[in-house]
Backbone as JSON, one array per atom type, in Angstrom:
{
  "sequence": "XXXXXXXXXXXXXXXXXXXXXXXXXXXXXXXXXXXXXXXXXXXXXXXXXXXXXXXXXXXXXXXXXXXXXXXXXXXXXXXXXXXXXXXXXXXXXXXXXXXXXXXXXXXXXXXX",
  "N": [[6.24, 2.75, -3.79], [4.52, -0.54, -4.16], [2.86, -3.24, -4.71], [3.97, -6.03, -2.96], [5.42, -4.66, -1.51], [7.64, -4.18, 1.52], [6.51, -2.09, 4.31], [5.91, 0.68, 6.16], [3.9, 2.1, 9.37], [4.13, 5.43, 9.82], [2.09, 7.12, 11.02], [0.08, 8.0, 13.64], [-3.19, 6.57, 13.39], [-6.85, 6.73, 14.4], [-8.51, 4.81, 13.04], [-6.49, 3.22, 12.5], [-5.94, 1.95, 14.58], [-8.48, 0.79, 15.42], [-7.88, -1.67, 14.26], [-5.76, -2.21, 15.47], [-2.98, -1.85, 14.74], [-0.59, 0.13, 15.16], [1.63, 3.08, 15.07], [5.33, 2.48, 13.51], [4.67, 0.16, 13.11], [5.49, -2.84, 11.0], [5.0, -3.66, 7.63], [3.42, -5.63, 4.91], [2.71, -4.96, 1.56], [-0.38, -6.11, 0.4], [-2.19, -6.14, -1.91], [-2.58, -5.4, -5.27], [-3.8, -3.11, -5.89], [-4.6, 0.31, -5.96], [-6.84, 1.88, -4.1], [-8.87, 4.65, -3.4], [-6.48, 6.05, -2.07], [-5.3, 4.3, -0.65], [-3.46, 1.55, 0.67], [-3.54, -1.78, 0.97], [-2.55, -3.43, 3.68], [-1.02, -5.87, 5.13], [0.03, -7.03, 8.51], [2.17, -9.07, 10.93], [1.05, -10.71, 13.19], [1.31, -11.16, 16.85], [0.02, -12.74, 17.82], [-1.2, -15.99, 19.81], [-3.59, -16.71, 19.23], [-4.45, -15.71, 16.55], [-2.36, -15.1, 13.34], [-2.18, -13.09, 11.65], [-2.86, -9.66, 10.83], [-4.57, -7.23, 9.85], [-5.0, -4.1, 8.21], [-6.33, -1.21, 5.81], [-4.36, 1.31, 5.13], [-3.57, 4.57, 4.3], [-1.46, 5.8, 1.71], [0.23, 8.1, 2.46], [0.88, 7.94, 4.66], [2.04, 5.91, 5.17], [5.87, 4.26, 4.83], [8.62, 3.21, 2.55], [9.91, 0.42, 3.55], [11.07, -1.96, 2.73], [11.63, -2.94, -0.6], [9.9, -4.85, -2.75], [10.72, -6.37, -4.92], [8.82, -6.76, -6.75], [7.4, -7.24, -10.18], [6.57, -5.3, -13.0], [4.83, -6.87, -14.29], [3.98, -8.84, -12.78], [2.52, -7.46, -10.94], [0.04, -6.61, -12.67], [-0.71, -9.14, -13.34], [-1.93, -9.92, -11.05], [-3.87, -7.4, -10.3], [-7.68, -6.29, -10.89], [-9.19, -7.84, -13.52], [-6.93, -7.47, -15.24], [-6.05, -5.0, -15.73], [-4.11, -2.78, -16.58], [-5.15, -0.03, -16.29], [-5.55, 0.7, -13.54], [-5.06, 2.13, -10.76], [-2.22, 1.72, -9.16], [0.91, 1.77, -8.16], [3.52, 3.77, -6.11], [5.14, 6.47, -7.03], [7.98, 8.42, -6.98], [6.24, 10.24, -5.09], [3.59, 10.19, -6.54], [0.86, 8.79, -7.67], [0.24, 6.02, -9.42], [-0.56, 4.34, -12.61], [-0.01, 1.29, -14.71], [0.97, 1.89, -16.81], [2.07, 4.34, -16.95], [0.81, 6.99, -16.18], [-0.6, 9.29, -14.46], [-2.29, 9.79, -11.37], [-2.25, 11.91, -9.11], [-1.83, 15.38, -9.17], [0.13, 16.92, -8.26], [3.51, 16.22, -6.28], [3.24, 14.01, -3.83], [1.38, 15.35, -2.63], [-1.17, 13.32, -2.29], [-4.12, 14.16, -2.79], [-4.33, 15.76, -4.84]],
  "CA": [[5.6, 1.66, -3.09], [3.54, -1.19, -4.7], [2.2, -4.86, -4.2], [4.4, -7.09, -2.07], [6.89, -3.89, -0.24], [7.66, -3.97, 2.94], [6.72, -0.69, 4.86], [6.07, 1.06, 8.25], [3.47, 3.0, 9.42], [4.08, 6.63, 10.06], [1.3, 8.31, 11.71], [-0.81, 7.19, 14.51], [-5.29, 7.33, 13.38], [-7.84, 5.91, 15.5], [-8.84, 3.95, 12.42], [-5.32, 1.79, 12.34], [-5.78, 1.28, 16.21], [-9.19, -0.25, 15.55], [-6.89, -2.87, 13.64], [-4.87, -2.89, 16.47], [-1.8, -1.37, 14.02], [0.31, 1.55, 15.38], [2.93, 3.61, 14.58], [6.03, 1.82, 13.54], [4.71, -1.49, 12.56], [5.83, -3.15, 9.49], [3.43, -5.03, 6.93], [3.73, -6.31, 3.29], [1.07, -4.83, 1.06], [-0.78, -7.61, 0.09], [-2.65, -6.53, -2.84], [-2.24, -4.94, -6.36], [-4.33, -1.94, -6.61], [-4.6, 0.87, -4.93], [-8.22, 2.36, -4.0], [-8.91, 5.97, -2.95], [-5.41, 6.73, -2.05], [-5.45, 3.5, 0.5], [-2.6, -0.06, 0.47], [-4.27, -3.16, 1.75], [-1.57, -4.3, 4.06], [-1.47, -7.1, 6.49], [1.04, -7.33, 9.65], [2.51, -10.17, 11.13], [0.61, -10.5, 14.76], [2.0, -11.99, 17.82], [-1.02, -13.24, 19.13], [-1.6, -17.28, 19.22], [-5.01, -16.74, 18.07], [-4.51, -14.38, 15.41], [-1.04, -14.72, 13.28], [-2.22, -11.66, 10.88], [-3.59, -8.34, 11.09], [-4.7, -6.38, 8.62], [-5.32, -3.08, 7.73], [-5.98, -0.43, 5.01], [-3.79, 2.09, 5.48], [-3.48, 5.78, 3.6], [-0.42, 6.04, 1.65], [0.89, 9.21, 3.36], [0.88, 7.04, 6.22], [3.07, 4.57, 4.67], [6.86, 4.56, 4.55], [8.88, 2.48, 2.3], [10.76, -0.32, 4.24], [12.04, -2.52, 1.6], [11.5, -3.31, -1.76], [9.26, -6.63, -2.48], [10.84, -7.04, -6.42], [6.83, -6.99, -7.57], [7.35, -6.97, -11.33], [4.8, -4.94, -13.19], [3.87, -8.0, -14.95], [3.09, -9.68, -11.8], [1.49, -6.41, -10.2], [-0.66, -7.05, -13.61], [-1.37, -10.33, -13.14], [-2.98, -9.38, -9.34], [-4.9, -6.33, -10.8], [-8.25, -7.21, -11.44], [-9.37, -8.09, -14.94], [-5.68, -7.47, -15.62], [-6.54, -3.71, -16.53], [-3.09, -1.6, -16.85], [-5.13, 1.48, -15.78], [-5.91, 0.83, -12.59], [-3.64, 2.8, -9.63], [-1.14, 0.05, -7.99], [1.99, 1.85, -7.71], [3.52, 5.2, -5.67], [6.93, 6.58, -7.41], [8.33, 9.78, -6.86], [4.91, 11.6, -4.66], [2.7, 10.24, -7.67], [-0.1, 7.73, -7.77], [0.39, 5.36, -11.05], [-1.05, 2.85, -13.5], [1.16, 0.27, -14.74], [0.93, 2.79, -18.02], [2.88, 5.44, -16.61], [-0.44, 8.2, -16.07], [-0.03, 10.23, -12.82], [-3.76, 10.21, -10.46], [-2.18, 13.53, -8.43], [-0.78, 16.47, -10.09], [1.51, 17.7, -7.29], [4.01, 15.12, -5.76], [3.03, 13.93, -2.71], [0.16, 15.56, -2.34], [-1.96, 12.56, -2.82], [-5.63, 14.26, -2.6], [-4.64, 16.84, -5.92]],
  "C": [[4.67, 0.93, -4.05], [3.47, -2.25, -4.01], [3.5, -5.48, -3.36], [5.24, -5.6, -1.42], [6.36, -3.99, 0.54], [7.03, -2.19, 3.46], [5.91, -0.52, 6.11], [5.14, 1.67, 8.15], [3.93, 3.86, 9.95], [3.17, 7.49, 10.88], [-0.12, 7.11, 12.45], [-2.38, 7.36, 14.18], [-5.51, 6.24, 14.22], [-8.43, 4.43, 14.43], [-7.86, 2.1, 12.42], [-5.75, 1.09, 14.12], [-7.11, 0.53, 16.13], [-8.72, -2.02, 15.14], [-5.98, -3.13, 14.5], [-3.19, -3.01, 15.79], [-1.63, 0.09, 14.53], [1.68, 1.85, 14.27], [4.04, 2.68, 14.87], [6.1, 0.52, 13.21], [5.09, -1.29, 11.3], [5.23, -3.96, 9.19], [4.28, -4.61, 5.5], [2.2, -6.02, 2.91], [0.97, -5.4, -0.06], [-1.78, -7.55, -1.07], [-2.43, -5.16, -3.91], [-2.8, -3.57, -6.48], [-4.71, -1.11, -5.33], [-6.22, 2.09, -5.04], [-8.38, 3.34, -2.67], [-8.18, 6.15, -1.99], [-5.02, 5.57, -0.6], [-4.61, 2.11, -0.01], [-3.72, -0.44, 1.33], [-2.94, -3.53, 2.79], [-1.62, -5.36, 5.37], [0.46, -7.2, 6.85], [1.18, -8.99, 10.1], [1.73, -10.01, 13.12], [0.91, -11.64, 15.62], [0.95, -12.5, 18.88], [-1.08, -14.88, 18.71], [-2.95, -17.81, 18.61], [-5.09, -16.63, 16.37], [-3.06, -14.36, 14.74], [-1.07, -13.79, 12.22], [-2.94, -10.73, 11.67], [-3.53, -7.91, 9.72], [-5.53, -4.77, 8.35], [-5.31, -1.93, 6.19], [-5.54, 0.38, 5.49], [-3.76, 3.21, 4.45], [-2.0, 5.66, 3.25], [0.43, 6.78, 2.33], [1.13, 8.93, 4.34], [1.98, 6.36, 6.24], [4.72, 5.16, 4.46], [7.44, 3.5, 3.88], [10.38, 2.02, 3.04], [11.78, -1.24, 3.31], [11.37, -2.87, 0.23], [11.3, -4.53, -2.03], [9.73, -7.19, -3.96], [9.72, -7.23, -6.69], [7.52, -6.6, -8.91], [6.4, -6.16, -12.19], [4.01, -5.99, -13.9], [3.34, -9.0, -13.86], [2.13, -8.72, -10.88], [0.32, -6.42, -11.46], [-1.24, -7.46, -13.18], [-2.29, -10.57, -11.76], [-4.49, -8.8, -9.73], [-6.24, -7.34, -11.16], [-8.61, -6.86, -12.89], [-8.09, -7.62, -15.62], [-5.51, -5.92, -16.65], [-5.37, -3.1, -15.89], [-3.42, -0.21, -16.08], [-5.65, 1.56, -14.82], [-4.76, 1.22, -11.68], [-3.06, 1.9, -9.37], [0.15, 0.49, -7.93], [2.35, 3.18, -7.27], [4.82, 5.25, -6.16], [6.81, 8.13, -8.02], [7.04, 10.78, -6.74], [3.8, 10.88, -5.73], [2.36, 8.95, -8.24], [0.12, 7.45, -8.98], [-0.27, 4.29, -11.69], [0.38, 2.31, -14.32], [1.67, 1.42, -16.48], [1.63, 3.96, -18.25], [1.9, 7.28, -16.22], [-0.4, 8.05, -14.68], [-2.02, 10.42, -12.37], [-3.89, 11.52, -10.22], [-1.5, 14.34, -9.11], [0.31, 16.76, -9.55], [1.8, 16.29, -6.65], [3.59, 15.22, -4.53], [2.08, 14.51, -2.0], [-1.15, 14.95, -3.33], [-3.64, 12.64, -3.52], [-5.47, 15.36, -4.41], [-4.58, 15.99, -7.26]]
}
């Protein structure tokens, strides 16, 4: 998972429901870097007030829906101050910088 994929949430918290995001929605995460183990993503909302939503969501939460083609030179160009070693992508269980250096030791267990 990185900057523009599609994906679903997975698991119902009280936090997403303050956002008024459940299980099963799908959002596009909407920004480059990823901060203490959390996507930015924003939904499409069917209200005429309101045509986003947005929530941070916990990776482990997250499922990947489709593939947004983010380049790493444009997941770069997002990042701020265009710093390489900041987290922004999940591949195979294991938090990444555009550099190829692993956050978690064990796959998929995001917190090690």
């Amino acid at each position: 998972m990185k900057y523009m994929d599609r994906v679903k949430v997975i698991t119902e918290k009280e936090e997403y429901k303050k956002n008024n995001v459940s299980v099963g929605e799908i959002g596009t995460i909407n920004s480059a870097e990823i901060r203490d183990n959390y996507f930015d993503v924003i939904f499409e909302n069917n209200n005429e007030y309101d045509w986003y939503k947005y929530s941070t969501i916990k990776i482990e939460d997250l499922e990947l829906v489709e593939d947004g083609k983010c380049s790493d030179d444009q997941i770069l160009d997002d990042l701020p101050k265009h710093n390489p070693k900041w987290w922004c992508k999940v591949e195979d269980g294991f938090i990444k910088n555009l550099l190829g250096e692993k956050k978690n030791k064990i796959p998929y267990d995001y917190n090690s």
